[in-house]
C-alpha positions as CSV (number, residue, x, y, z in Angstrom):
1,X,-9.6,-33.1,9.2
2,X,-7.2,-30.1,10.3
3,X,-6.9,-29.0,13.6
4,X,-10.8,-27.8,15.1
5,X,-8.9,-24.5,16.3
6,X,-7.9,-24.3,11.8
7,X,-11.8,-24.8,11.2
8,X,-13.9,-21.7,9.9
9,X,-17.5,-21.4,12.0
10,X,-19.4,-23.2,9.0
11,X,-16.7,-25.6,8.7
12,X,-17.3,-26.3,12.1
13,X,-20.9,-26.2,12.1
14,X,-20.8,-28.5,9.1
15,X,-18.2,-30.8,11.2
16,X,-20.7,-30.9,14.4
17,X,-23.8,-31.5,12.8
18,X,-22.1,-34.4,10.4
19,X,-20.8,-36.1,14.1
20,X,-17.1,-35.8,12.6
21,X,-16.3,-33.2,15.7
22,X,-18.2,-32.8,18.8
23,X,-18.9,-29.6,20.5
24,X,-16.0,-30.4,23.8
25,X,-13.7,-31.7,21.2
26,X,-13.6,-28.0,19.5
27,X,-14.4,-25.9,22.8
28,X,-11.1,-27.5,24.4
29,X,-9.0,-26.8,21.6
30,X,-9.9,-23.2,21.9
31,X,-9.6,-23.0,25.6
32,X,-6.4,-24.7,25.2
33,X,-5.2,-22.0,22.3
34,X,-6.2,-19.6,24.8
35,X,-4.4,-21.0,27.3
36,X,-1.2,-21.2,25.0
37,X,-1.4,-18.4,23.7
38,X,-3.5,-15.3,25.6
39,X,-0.8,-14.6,28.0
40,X,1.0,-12.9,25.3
41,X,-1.6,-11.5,23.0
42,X,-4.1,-10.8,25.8
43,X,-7.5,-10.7,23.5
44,X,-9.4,-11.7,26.6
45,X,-10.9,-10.0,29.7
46,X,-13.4,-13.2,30.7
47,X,-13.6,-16.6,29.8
48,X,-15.6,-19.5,32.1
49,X,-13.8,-22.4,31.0
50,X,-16.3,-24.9,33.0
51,X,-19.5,-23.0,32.1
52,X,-18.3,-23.4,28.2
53,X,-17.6,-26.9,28.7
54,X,-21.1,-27.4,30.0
55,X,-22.5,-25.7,27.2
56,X,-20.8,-27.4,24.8
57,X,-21.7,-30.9,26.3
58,X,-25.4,-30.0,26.4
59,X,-24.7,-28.8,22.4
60,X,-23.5,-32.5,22.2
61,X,-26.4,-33.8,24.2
62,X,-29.3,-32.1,21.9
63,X,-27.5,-33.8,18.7
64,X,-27.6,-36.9,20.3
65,X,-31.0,-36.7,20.8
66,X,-31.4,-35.6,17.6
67,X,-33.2,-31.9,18.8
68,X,-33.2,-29.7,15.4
69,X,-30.1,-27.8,15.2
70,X,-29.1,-24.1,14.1
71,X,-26.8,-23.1,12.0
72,X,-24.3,-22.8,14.9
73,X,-24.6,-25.2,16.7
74,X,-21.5,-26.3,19.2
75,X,-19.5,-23.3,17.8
76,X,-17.7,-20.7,20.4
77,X,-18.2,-17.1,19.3
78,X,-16.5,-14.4,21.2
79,X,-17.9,-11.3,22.1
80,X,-16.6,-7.8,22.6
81,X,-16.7,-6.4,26.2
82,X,-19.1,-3.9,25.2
83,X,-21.7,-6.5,24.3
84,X,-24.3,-6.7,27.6
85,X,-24.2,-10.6,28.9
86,X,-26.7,-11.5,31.8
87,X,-24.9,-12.1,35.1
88,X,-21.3,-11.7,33.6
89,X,-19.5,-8.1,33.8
90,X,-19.7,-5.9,30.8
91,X,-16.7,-3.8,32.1
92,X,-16.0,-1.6,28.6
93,X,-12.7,-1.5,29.2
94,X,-12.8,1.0,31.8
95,X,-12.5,1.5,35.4
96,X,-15.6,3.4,35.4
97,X,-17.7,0.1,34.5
98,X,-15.4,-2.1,36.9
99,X,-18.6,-3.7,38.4
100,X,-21.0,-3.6,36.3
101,X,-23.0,-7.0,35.4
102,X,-26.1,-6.6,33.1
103,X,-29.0,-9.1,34.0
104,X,-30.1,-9.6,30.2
105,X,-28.0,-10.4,26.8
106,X,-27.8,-8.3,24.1
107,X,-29.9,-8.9,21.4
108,X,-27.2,-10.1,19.1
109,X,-26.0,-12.5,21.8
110,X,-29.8,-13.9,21.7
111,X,-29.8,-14.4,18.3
112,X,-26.3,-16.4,18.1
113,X,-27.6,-18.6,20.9
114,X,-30.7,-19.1,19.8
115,X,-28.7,-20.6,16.6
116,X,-27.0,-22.8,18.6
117,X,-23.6,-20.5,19.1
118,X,-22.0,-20.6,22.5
119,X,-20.4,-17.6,24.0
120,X,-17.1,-18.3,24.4
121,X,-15.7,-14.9,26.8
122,X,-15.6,-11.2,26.4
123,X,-12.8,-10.0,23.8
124,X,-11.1,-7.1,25.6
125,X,-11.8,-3.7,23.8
126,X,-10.4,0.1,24.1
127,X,-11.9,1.9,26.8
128,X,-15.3,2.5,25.8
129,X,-15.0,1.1,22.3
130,X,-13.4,4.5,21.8
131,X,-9.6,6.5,21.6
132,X,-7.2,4.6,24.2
133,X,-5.3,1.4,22.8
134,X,-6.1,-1.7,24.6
135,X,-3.6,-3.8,26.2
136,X,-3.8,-6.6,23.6
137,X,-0.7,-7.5,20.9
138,X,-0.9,-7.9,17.4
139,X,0.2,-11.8,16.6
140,X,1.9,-10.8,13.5
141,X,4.6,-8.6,15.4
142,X,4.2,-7.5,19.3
143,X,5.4,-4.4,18.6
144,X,2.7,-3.2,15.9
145,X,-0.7,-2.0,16.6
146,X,-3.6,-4.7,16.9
147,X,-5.9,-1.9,15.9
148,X,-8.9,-1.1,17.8
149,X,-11.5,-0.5,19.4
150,X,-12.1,-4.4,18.7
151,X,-9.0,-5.3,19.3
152,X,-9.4,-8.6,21.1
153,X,-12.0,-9.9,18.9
154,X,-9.4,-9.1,15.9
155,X,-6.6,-11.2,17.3
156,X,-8.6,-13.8,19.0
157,X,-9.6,-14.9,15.2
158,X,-6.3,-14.2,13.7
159,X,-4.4,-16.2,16.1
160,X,-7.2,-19.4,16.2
161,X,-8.1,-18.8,19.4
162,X,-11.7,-18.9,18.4
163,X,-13.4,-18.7,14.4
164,X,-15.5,-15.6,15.1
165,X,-15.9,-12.7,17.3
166,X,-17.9,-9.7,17.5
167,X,-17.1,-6.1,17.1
168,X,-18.6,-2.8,16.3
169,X,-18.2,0.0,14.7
170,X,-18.4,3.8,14.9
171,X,-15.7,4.9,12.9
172,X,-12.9,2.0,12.1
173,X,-13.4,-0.1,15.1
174,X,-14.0,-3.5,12.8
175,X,-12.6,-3.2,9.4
176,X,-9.5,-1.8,10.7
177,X,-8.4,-4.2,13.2
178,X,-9.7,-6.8,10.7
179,X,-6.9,-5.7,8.3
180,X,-4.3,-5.1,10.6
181,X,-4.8,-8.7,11.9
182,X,-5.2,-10.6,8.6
183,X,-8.6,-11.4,9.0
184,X,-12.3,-10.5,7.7
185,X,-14.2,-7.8,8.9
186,X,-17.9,-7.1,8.5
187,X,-20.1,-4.0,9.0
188,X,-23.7,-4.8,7.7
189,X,-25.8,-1.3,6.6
190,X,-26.8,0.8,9.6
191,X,-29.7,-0.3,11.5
192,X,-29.6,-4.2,9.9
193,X,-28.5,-5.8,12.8
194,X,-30.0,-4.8,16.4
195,X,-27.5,-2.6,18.8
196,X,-29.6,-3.0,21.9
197,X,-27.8,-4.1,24.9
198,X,-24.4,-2.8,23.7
199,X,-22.5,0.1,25.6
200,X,-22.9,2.7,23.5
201,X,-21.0,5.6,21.7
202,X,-22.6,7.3,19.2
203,X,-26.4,7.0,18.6
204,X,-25.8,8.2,14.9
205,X,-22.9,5.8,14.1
206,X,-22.7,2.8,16.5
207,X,-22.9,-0.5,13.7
208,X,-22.4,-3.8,15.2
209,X,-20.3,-5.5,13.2
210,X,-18.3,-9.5,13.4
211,X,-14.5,-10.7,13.4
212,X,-14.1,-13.9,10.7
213,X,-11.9,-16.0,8.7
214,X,-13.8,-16.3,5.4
215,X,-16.7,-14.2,3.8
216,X,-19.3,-17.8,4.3
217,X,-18.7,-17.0,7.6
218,X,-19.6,-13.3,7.4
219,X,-22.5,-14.4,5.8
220,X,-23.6,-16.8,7.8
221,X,-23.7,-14.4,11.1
222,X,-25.4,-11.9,9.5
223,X,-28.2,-14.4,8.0
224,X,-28.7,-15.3,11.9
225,X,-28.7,-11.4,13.6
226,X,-30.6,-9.4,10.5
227,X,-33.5,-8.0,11.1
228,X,-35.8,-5.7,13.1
229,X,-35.9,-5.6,17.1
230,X,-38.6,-3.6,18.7
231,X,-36.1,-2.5,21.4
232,X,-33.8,-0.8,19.0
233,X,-35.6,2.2,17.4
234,X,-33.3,2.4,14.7
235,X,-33.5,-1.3,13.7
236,X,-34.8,-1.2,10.0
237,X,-37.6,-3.4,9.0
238,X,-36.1,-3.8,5.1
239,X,-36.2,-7.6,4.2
240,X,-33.3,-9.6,5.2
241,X,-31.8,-11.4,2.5
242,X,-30.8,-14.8,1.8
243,X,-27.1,-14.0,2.3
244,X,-25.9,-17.7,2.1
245,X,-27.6,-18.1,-1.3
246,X,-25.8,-15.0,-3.0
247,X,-22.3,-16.3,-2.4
248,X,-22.5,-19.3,-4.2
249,X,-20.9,-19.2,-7.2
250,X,-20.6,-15.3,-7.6
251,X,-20.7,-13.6,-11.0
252,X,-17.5,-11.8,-11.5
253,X,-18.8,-8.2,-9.8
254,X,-18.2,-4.6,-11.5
255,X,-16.5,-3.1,-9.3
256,X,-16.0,1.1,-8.9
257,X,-12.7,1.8,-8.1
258,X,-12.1,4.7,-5.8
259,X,-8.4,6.7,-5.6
260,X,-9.6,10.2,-4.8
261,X,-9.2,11.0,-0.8
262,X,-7.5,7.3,-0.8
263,X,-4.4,7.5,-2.6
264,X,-3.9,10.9,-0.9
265,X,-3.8,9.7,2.7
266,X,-2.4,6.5,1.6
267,X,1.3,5.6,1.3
268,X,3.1,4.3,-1.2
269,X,3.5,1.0,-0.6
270,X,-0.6,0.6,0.1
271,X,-1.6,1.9,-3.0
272,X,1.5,0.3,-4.9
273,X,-0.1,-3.0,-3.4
274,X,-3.7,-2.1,-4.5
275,X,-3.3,-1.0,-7.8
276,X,-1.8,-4.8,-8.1
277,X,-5.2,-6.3,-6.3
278,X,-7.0,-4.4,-8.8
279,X,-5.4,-5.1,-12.3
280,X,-5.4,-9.1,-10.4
281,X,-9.3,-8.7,-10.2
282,X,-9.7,-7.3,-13.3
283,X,-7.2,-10.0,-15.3
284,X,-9.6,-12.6,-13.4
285,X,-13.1,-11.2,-15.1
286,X,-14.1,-8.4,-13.5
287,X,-15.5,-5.2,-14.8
288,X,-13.2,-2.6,-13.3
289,X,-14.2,1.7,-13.7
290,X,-12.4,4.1,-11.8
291,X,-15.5,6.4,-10.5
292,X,-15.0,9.9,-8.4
293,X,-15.8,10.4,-5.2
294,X,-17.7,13.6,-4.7
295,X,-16.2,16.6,-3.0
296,X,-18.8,15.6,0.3
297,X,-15.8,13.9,1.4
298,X,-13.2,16.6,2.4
299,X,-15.2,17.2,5.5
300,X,-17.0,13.9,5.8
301,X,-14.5,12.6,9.2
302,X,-13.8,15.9,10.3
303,X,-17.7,16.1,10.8
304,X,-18.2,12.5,11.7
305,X,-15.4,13.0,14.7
306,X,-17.5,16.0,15.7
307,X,-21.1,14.3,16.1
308,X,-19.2,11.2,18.1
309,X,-17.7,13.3,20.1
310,X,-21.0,15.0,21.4
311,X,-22.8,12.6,21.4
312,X,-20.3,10.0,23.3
313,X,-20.1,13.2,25.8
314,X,-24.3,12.9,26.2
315,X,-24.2,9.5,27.1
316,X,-21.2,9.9,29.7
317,X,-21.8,12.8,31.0
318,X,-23.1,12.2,34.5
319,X,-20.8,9.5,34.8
320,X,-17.9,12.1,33.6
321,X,-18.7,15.1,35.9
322,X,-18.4,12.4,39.2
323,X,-15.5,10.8,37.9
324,X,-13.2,12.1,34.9
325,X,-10.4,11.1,36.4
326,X,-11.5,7.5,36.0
327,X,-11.4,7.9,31.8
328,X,-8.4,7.1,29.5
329,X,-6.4,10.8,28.3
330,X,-7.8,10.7,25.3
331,X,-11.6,9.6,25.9
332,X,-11.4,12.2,28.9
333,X,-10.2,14.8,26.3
334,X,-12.4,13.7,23.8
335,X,-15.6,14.1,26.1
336,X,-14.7,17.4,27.4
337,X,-14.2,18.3,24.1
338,X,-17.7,17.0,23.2
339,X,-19.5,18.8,26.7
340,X,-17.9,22.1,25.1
341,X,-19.8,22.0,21.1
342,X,-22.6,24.2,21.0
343,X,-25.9,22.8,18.8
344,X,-25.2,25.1,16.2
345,X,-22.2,23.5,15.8
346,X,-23.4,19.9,15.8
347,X,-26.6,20.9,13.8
348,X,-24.1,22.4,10.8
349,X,-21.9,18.9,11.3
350,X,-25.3,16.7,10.4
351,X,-26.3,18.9,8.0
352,X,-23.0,18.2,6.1
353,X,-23.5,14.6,7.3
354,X,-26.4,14.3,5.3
355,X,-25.2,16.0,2.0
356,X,-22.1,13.3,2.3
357,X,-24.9,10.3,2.8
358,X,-27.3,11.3,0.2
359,X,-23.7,12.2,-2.4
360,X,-22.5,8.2,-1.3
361,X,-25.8,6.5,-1.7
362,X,-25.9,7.6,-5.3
363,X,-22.2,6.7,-6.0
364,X,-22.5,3.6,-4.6
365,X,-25.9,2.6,-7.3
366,X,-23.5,3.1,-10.3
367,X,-21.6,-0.6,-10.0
368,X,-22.1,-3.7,-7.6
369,X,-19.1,-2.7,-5.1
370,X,-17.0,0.6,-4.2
371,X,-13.5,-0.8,-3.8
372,X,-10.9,0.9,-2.1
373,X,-7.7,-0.1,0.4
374,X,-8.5,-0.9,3.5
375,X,-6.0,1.5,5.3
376,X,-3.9,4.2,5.0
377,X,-0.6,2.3,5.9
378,X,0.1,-1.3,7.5
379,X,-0.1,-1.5,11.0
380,X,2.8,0.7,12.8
381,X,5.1,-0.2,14.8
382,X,2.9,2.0,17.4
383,X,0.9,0.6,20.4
384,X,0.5,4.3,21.8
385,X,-2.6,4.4,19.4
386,X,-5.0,2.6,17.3
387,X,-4.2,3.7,14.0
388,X,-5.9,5.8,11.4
389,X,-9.7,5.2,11.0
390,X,-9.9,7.6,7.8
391,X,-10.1,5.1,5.2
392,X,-13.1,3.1,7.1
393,X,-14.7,6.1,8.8
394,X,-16.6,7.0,5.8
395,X,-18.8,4.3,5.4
396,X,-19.8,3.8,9.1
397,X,-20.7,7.8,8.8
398,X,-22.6,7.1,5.6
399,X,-24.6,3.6,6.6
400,X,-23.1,1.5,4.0
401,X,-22.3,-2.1,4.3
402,X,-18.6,-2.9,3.9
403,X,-16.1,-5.6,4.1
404,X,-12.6,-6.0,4.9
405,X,-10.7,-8.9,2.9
406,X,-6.6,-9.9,3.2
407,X,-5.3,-9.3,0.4
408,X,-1.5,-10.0,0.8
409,X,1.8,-9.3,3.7
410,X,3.6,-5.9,3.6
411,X,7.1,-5.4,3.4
412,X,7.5,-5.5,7.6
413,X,5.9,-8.8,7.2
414,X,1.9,-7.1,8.5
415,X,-1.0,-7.9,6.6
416,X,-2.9,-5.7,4.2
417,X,-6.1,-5.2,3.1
418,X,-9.1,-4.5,0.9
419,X,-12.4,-2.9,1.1
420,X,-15.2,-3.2,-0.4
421,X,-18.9,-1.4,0.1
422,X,-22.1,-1.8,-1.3
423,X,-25.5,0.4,-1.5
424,X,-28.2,0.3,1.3
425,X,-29.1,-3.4,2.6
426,X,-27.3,-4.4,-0.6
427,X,-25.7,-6.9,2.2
428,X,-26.4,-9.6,-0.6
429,X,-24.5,-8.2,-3.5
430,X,-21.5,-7.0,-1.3
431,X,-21.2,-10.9,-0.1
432,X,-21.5,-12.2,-3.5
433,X,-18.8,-9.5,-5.0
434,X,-16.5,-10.3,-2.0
435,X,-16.6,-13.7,-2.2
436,X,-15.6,-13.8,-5.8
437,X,-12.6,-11.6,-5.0
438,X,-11.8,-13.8,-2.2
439,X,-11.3,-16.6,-4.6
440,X,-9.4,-14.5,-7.4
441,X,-7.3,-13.6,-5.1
442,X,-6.5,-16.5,-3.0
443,X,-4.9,-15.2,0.1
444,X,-5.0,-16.7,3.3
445,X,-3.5,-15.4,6.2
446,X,-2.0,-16.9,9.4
447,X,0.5,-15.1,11.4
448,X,3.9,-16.6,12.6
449,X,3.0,-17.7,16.4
């Protein structure tokens, strides 16, 4: 068996529940990667090395006395330092939430308990899940932009400190950092997985989304977290799929390629490298038509930025007028800038919202998956900023479910990436088409620590 820290969260569930790896045996190999290795990268604001020892010897415990099991059982799953844990500090990266400890999980933390998960520490994020880069290091090359806002969930799972984390999402904040780091990223379809008990930004756009190695694995945390919770009004009640079951042997998908808005704001080498995914995907059996995207798009981020940035400023206001001083430049700029839109304003930015939702919904009906790169450029050599959300904005602004895959190295050595989106709670069919390309393309990534 490889290493436990080289083992995907089913291959480690499957490991656990066979009695070839206990639950210790994998949490101290991830403690001890942290150890080794967080110094440098710095993913993590708050890991209890004896409480996750004792929750990973009572994981042990139940198996030995043969108590029914979830799916994951004994496997450490970090979470993003927005993500509300009972008696542990949810500080948001930000001096502003410096001492504050919830006394209740998030819901999504219930739910990856309840199947047997243990929380292994908060994954640092930017400040308020927003603008300001974190302090964490990309593990491909220091020098290069981790991405953000989940940054420390991104490189925690690149660099094995732990198979999964969790993110979210209001423009970029997953599928970005996913692809800067060489891992999968997953945003289910807005409202699919519960957001109460997370710090928010925008009540419009927040998506939870998850940090992963393989798409089993994507799929196997959203089969445990969909569904509705009465405590989030926007939770949807649409039937939750049976994710697991749809990526078994995929059909090869038809896939609509998308260039328009992409290849402009993409450079050369990224769309160099994606017209070569594609023509690889469609030599491997898949039904490949380029489709257009409609003209919704030219003010599609322009708006979404707009409606984040008022409605981040509603939440923080009366924290912001006692203590702006206490906010990141560009969050305090970007909140001042949000107390200063007037409703007409914001009215005539959801109003195009909408248009662009209603235009994408119907694009995405006319083939299994939308395909496009997954960002403009590879990750710069840059750590004054996050990078460019355009390329992922869209879909959190529009609902969709997407999914960032690897899909090869750039020339500097970085990873790039894919995306691929699918129609409302068409989580299913996104899975299935993403696992296929997974296999056709056969790229694993692990970066050079």
């Amino acid at each position: 068996m490889p290493s436990p820290t080289e083992l995907t969260v089913a291959e480690a569930a499957r490991a656990i529940a066979e009695r070839r790896l206990t639950a210790v045996e994998l949490a101290e190999a991830c403690l001890a990667r942290i150890r080794a290795l967080d110094g440098r990268l710095k993913a993590w604001v708050y890991v209890d090395r004896e409480t996750v020892l004792a929750d990973a010897k009572a994981a042990d415990a139940a198996l030995s006395a043969n108590r029914t099991l979830g799916p994951l059982h004994g496997v450490p799953i970090g979470m993003k330092d927005i993500y509300y844990t009972a008696g542990i500090p949810t500080r948001a990266g930000s001096e502003v939430y410096k001492d504050f400890v919830p006394d209740y999980d998030a819901t999504s933390l219930k739910l990856l308990k309840r199947a047997g998960a243990i929380m292994l520490g908060k994954a640092v994020t930017t400040e308020f899940a927003c603008l300001d880069p974190s302090p964490t290091f990309n593990p491909w090359n220091e020098a290069h932009t981790p991405g953000g806002s989940s940054s420390g969930s991104a490189v925690a799972v690149a660099s094995r400190m732990c198979p999964a984390a969790m993110g979210s999402q209001t423009v970029g904040s997953v599928l970005r950092p996913a692809a800067y780091n060489g891992v999968v990223g997953f945003k289910p379809t807005f409202g699919r997985v519960s957001r109460y008990g997370v710090v928010p930004v925008s009540w419009n756009l927040d998506t939870l989304g998850w940090l992963v190695r393989t798409v089993e694995d994507a799929a196997l945390l959203l089969q445990v977290m969909a569904g509705p919770d009465g405590s989030d009004p926007v939770s949807s009640r649409e039937p939750v799929g049976d994710y697991l079951t749809a990526i078994q042997d995929p059909p090869a998908p038809r896939i609509g390629l998308l260039r328009r808005y992409f290849y402009e704001k993409g450079d050369t080498e990224t769309r160099r490298h994606f017209d070569g995914v594609a023509e690889l995907l469609a030599q491997a059996g898949a039904e490949i038509e380029e489709l257009p995207m409609p003209d919704s798009i030219e003010s599609a981020f322009e708006d979404q930025m707009l409606i984040m940035s008022v409605e981040a400023a509603a939440f923080h206001e009366p924290m912001y007028r006692e203590q702006a001083e206490d906010y990141q430049p560009k969050l305090r700029a970007m909140l001042a800038a949000g107390l200063q839109v007037d409703g007409i304003t914001y009215t005539r930015a959801l109003e195009s919202r909408r248009k662009f939702i209603d235009d994408m919904q119907q694009l995405s009906e006319r083939c299994d998956v939308l395909l496009t790169p997954a960002t403009p450029e590879p990750p710069q050599a840059d750590r004054t900023n996050t990078g460019n959300p355009a390329f992922q904005g869209p879909w959190t602004s529009c609902g969709l479910p997407a999914i960032a895959l690897p899909s090869g190295l750039a020339e500097s050595g970085l990873p790039l990436g894919i995306q691929m989106v699918a129609s409302p709670f068409a989580e299913a069919r996104l899975l299935a088409a993403a696992k296929w390309c997974e296999e056709a393309m056969g790229v694993e990534l692990n970066p050079p620590l």
